[in-house]
C-alpha positions as CSV (number, residue, x, y, z in Angstrom):
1,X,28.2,47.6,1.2
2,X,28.0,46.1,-1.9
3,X,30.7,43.2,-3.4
4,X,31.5,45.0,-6.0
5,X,33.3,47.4,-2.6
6,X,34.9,45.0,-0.7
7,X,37.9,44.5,-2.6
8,X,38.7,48.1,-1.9
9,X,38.6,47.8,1.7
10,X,41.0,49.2,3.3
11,X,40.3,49.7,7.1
12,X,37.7,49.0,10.0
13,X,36.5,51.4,12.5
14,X,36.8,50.0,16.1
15,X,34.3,51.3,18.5
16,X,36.1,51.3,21.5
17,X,35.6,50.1,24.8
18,X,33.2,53.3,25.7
19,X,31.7,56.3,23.7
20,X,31.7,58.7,26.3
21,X,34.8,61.2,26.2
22,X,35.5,61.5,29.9
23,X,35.9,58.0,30.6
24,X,38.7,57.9,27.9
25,X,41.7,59.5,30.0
26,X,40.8,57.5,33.2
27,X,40.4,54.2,31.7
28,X,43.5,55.0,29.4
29,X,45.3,54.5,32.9
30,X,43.7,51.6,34.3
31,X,44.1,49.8,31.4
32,X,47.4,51.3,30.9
33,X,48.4,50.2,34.9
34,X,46.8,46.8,34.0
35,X,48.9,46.1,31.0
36,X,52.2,47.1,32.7
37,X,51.5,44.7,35.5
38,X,50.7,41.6,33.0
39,X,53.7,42.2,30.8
40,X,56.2,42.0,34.5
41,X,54.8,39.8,35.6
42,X,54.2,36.7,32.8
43,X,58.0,37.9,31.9
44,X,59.3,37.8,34.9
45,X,57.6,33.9,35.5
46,X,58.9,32.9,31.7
47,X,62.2,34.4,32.9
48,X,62.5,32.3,36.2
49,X,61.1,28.8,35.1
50,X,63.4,29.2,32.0
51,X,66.2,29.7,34.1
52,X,65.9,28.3,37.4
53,X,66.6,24.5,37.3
54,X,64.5,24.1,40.3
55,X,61.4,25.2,38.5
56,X,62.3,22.6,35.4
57,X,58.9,20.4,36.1
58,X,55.7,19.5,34.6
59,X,54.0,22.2,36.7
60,X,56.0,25.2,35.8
61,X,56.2,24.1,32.2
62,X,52.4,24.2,32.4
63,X,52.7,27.5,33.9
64,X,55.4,29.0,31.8
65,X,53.3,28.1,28.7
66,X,50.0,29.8,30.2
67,X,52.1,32.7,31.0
68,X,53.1,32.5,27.3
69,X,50.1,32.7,25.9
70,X,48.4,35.1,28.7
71,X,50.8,38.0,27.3
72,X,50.8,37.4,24.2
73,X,46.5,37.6,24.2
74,X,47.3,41.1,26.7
75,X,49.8,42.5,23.9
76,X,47.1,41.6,20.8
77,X,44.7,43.6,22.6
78,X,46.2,46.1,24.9
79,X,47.9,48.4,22.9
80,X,46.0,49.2,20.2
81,X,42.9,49.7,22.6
82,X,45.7,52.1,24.4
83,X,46.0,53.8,21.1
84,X,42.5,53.8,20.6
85,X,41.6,55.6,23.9
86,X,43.9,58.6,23.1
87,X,43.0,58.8,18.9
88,X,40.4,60.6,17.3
89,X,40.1,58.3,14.8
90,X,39.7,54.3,16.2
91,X,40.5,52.9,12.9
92,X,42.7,49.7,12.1
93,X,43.9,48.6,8.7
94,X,42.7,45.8,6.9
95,X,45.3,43.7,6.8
96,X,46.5,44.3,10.6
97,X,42.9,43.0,11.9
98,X,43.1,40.4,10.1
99,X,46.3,39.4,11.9
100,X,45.2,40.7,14.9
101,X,42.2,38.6,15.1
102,X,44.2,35.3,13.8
103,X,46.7,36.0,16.9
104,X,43.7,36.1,19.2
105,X,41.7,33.1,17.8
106,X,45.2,30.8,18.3
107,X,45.8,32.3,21.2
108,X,42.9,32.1,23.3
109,X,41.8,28.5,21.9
110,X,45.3,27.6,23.3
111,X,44.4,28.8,26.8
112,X,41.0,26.6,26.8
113,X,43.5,23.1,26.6
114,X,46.2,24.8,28.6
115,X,44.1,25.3,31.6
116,X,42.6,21.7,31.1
117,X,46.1,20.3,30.6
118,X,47.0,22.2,33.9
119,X,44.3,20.6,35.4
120,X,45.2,17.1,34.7
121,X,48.8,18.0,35.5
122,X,47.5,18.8,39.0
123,X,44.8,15.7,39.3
124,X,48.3,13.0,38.2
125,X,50.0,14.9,41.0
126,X,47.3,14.9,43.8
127,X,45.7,11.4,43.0
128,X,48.8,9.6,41.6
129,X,51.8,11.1,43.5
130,X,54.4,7.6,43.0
131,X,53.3,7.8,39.4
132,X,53.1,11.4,38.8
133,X,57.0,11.8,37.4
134,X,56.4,8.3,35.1
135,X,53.4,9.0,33.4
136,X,54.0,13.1,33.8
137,X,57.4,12.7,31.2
138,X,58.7,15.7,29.1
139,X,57.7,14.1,26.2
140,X,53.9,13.9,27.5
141,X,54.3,17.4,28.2
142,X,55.7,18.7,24.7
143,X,52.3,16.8,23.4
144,X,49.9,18.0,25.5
145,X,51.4,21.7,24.8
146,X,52.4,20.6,20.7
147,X,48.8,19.7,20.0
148,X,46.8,23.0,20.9
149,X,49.2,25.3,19.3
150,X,48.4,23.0,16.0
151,X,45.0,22.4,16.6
152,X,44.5,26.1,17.2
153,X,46.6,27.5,14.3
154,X,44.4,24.9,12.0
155,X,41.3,26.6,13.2
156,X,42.8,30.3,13.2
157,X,43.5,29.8,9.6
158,X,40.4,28.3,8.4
159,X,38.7,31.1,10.4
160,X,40.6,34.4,9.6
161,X,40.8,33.4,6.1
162,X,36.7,33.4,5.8
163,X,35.9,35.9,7.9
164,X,38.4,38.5,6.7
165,X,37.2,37.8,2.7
166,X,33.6,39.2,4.0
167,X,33.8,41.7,5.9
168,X,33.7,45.3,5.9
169,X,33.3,48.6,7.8
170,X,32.4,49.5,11.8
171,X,33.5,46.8,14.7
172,X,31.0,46.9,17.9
173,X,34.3,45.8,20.2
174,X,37.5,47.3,21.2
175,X,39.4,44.3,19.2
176,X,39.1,42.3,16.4
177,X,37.3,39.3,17.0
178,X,35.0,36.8,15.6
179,X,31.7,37.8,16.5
180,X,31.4,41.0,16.5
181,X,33.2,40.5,12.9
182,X,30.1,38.6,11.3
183,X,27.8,40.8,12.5
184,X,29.0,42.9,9.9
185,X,28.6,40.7,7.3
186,X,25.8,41.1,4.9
187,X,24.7,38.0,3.7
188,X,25.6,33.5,3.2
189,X,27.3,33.7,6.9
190,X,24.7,31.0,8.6
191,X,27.4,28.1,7.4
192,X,30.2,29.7,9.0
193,X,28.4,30.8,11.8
194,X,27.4,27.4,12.3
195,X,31.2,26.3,12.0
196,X,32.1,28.6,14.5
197,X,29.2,27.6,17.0
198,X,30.4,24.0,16.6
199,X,33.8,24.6,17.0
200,X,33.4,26.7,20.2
201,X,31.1,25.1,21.6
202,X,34.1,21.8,21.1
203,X,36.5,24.1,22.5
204,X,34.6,25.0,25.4
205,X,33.0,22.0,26.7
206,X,35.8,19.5,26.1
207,X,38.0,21.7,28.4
208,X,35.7,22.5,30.6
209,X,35.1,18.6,31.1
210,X,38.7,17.7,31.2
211,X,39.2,20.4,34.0
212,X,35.9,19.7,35.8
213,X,36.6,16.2,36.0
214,X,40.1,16.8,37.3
215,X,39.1,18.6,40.0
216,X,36.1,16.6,41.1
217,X,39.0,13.6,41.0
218,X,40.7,16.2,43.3
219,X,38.8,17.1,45.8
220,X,37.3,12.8,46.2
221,X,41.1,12.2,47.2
222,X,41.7,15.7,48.9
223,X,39.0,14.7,51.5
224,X,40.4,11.4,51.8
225,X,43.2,12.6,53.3
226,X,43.4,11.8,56.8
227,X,46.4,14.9,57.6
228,X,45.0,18.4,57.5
229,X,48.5,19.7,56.5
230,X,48.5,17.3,53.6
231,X,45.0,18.9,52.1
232,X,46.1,22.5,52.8
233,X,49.1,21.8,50.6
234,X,46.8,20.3,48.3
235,X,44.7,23.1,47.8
236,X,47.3,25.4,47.5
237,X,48.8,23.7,44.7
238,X,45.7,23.9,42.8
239,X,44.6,27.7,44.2
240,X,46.2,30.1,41.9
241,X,45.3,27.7,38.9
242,X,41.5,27.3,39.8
243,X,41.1,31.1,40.4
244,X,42.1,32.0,36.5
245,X,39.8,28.9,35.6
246,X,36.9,30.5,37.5
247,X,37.5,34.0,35.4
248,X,38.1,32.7,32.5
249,X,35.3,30.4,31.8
250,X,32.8,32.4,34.0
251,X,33.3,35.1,31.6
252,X,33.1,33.1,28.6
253,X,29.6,31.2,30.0
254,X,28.4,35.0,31.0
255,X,28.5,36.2,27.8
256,X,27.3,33.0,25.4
257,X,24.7,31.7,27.6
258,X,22.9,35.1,28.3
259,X,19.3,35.2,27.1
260,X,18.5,36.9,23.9
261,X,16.8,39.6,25.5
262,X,19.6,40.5,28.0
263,X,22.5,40.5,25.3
264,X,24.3,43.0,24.9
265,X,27.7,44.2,23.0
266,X,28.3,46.9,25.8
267,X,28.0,44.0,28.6
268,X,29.9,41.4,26.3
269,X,32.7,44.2,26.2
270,X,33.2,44.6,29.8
271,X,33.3,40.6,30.3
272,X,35.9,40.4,27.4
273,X,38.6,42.1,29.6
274,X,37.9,39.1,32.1
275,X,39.4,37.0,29.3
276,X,41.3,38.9,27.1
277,X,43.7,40.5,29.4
């Protein structure tokens, strides 16, 4: 598509999650059962650390914030892929993809230094228990959640705002993203590609490292411990949080490190509801 046609652009084509017609119905309802389950159940957490007083601590603030931002990635995505599965047409407007994708892009950079703030939340309270409610203070915890949402609304602007002047018709992915976004674009993308290598590959690794080093931190005092009670409640204080870290950046790692030869939208879709939902 020419220039000259962008600036009549008025809608992309999403291709869905799968071509084949009798999949639609029956994945309709698993994502549909899915979806229902997310929404309860990040509510019903916001709900109770909001208003139990007992639940007013670094930990559940952590939590209440990463259920925050969990369904509000699950309600970008979810219901127009709902939509999708039972339309004829999977078309989006211009101008709703555009904000679609800038809700993702803040959303999910916020989830990379959530779960790394969780992590450290968890290494004060393991290795520094008689310090952990000094150095731990509200006010730490207003920065360490204050900065992503700023540092990813920066990015989500300077992103969204390039990407949705260039491009144009059919998107290989059930949602609006990034990538599949400039593979549509015709031509002078290699410097924002390269911005948006850089700037993932920052958001990715300096989490990663914050978390990885956390729990190495962890598990050096866990097995210094000389009570077995006191590492089982160790571990289970850090359980539920290292499971979503586990999905979450195994997902991401499956689908950017993949040789060239092995890649693959349809495979990048199904690891995308690892992460997205």
């Amino acid at each position: 598509m020419g220039q000259q046609n962008l600036s009549s652009l008025t809608e992309f084509i999403l291709m869905g999650v799968t071509r084949q017609p009798e999949l639609q119905a029956p994945l309709f309802g698993v994502f549909l059962i899915i979806y229902t389950i997310i929404v309860v159940g990040n509510l019903g957490m916001i709900i109770f650390t909001q208003v139990d007083s007992c639940l007013h601590t670094p930990m559940y603030f952590f939590i209440k914030h990463l259920a925050f931002i969990d369904l509000g990635n699950s309600t970008v995505i979810c219901p127009k892929m709902l939509v999708n599965f039972t339309a004829d047409q999977n078309s989006i407007s211009y101008y709703a993809c555009a904000t679609l994708l800038a809700f993702f892009l803040m959303l999910i950079i916020c989830e990379f230094f959530a779960l790394s703030a969780m992590a450290y939340d968890r290494y004060l309270a393991i290795c520094n228990p008689l310090l952990y409610n000094v150095i731990m203070s509200q006010r730490l915890c207003h920065v360490l959640v204050g900065i992503p949402y700023l540092y990813s609304t920066f990015q989500t602007l300077m992103f969204t705002i390039k990407i949705v002047i260039l491009t144009f018709c059919a998107i290989s992915h059930f949602y609006c993203d990034d990538v599949p976004l400039l593979l549509m674009l015709g031509s002078n993308v290699q410097k924002m590609e390269l911005l948006i290598i850089l700037f993932s590959a920052f958001n990715l690794i300096s989490s990663l490292l914050v978390v990885l080093v956390s729990y190495i931190l962890i598990l050096i005092a866990v097995f210094r411990m000389h009570s077995a009670e006191d590492r089982k409640k160790a571990f289970s204080t850090c359980g539920s949080h290292l499971m979503v870290v586990v999905v979450f950046y195994g997902s991401l790692l499956f689908m950017y490190m993949q040789p060239n030869f092995t890649h693959s939208f349809d495979t990048n879709k199904m690891a995308s509801v690892f992460y997205t939902l």
